[in-house]
C-alpha positions in Angstrom: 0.3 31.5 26.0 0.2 34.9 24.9 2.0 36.7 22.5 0.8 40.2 23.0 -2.5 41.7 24.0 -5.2 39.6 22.5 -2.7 37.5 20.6 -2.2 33.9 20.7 0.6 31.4 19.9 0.3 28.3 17.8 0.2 26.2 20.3 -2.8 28.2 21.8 -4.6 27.2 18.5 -4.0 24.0 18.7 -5.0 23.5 22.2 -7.8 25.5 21.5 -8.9 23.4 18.9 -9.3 20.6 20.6 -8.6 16.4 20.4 -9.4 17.2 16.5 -6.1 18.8 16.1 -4.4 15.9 16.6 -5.8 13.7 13.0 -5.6 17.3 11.5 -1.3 17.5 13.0 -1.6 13.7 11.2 -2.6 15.1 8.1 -0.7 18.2 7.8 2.7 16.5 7.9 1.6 13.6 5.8 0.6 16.4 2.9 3.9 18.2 3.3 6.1 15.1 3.5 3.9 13.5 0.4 4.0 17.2 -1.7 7.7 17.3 -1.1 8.8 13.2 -1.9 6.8 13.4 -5.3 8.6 16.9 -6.2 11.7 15.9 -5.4 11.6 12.7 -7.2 10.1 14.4 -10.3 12.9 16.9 -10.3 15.3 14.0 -9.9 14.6 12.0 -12.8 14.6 14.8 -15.3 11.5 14.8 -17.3 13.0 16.2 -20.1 11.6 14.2 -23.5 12.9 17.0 -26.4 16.5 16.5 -26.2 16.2 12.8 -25.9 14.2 12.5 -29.0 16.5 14.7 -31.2 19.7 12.8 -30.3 17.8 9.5 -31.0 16.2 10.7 -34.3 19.8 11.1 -35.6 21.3 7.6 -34.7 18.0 6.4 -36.7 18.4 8.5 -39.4 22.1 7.1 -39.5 21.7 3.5 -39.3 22.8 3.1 -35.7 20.7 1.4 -33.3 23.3 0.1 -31.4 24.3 3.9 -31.1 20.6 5.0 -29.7 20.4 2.2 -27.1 24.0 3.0 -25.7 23.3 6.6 -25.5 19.9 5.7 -23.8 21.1 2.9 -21.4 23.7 5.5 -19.7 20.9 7.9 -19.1 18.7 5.4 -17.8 18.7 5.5 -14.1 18.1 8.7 -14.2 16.1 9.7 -16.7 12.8 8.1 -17.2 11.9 9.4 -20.6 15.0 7.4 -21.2 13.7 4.1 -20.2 10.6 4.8 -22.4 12.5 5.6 -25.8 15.2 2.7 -24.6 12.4 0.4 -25.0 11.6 1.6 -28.7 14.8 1.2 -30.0 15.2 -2.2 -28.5 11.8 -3.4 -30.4 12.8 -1.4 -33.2 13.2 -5.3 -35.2 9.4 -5.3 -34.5 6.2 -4.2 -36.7 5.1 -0.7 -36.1 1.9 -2.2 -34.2 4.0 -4.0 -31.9 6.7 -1.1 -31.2 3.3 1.1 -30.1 2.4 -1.7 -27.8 5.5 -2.3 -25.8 6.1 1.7 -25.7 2.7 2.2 -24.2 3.4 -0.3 -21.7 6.3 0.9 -20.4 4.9 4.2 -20.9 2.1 3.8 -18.7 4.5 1.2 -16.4 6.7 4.9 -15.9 4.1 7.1 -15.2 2.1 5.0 -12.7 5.8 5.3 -10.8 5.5 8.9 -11.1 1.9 9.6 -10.5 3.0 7.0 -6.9 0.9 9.3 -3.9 -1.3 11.4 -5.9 -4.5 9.8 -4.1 -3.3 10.2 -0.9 -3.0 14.1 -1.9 -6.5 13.7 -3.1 -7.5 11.8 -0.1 -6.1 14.1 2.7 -7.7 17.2 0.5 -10.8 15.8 1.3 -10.5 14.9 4.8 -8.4 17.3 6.1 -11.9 20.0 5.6 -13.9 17.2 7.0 -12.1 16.6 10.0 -12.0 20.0 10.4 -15.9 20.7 10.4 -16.1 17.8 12.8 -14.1 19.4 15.5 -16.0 22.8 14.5 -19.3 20.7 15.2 -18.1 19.0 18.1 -16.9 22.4 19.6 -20.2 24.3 18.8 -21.7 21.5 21.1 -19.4 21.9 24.3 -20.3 25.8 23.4 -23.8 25.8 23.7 -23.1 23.1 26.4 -21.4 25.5 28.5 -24.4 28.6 27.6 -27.1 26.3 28.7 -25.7 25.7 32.1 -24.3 29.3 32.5 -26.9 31.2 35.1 -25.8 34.5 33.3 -25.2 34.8 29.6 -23.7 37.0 27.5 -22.6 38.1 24.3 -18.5 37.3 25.2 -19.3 34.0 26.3 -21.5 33.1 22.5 -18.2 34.3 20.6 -15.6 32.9 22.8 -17.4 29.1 22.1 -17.8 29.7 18.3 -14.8 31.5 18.1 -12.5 28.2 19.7 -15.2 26.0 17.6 -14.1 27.5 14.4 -10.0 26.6 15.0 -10.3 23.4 13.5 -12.2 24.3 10.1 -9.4 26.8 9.6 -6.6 24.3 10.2 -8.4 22.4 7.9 -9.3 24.2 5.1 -5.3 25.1 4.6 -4.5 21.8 4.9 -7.1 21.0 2.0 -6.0 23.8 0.2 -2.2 22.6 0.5 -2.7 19.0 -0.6 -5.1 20.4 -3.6 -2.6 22.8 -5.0 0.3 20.6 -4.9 -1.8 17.6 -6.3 -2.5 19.8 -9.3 0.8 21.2 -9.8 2.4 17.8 -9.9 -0.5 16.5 -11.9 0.2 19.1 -14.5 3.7 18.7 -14.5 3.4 14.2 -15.4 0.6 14.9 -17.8 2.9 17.5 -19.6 5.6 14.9 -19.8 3.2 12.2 -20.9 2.0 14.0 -23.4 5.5 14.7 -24.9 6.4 11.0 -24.4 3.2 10.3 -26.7 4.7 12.4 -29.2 8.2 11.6 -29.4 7.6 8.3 -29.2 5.1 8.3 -32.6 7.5 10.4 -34.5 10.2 8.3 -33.8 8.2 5.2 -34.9 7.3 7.0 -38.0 11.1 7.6 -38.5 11.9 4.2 -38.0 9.1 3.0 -40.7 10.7 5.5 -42.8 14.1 4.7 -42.8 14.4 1.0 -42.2 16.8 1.4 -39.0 16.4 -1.7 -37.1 14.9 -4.3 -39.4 16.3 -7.6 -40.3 18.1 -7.0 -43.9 17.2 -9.6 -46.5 20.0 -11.3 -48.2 19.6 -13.1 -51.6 20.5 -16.5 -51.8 23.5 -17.5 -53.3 24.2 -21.5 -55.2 20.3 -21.9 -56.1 20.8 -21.1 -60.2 18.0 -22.4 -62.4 18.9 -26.0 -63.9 20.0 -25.8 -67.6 16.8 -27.4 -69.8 19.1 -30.4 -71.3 17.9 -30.9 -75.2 17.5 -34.4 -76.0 
């Protein structure tokens, strides 16, 4: 299907290219659809940690616990850095030890949500270049195929074969290239946000050690006076 003179559509290409197009088709939408997914779903739960982590600070400062976990709880479907710091304030009662325990573990619980398709990225970067060579290969074959039964060859007929050979290692490689950028950009963005999650979340213990917010008050016992000595 041309386009113009010496031009070809994308549907030339891909015919061109062979039954290798088809796992490379395959892989190009899965990249896309998997690039878009994890960007919209990191967009959509706010990764925002700063803000969070002032307003908290403040209800500990004051006294009021029960303050921080409301204001947390209402962002919490939305915002997962809110889940993470809702977690600290509920242990607050806890030892500092023990607050950094639970906190990692629903730290690492959140991100492992977030970080949900990254391998595949990874995966399809490194197939996507593979498959591609393999059609390139597979093409160079039927080429030379076709030059060793032609009676009379010539320099057209050499670049024709390579030149169709070479479709799929093209396709490929941007595929590869598409599912490696993304991979790191979204990579960068949760590691970011992790790192900013490790951060509130230690000053915020260190706050609560400070101030006391959270742990049980001790009262003192009232009706337990020391017995008079009686003189005999």
């Amino acid at each position: 299907m041309n386009t113009g003179q010496g031009g070809f559509s994308l549907l030339s290409f891909f015919q061109m290219g062979g039954i290798f197009m088809w796992p490379l088709l395959a892989f190009s939408i899965a990249t896309v659809a998997i690039a878009l997914e994890r960007a919209l779903y990191l967009l959509y739960h706010d990764l925002r940690i700063n803000d969070l982590k002032t307003r908290v600070e403040e209800y500990i400062k004051a006294g009021d616990i029960p303050g921080a976990h409301n204001y947390l709880a209402a962002l919490s479907k939305r915002r997962i850095g809110a889940r993470i710091l809702l977690t600290l304030v509920n242990q607050s009662r806890l030892s500092e030890h023990l607050i950094e325990r639970a906190v990692e573990t629903e730290a690492v619980s959140r991100i492992n949500s977030l970080e949900s398709g990254f391998n595949f990225l990874t995966a399809l970067g490194s197939l996507s270049p593979l498959t591609g060579f393999l059609g390139t290969v597979s093409g160079m074959i039927g080429a030379f195929k076709s030059i060793a039964e032609a009676t009379d060859v010539n320099a057209q007929i050499v670049a024709n074969g390579i030149y169709e050979a070479l479709i799929t290692t093209v396709f490929g490689l941007i595929i590869a290239i598409i599912a490696m950028v993304s991979h790191s950009l979204l990579t960068h963005v949760v590691d970011k946000f992790a790192a900013e999650v490790e951060q509130a979340c230690s000053e915020l213990i260190t706050e609560l050690a400070i101030t006391g917010a959270g742990k049980p008050q001790t009262r003192a016992k009232t009706g337990s006076r020391r017995p008079h000595r009686i003189n005999p």
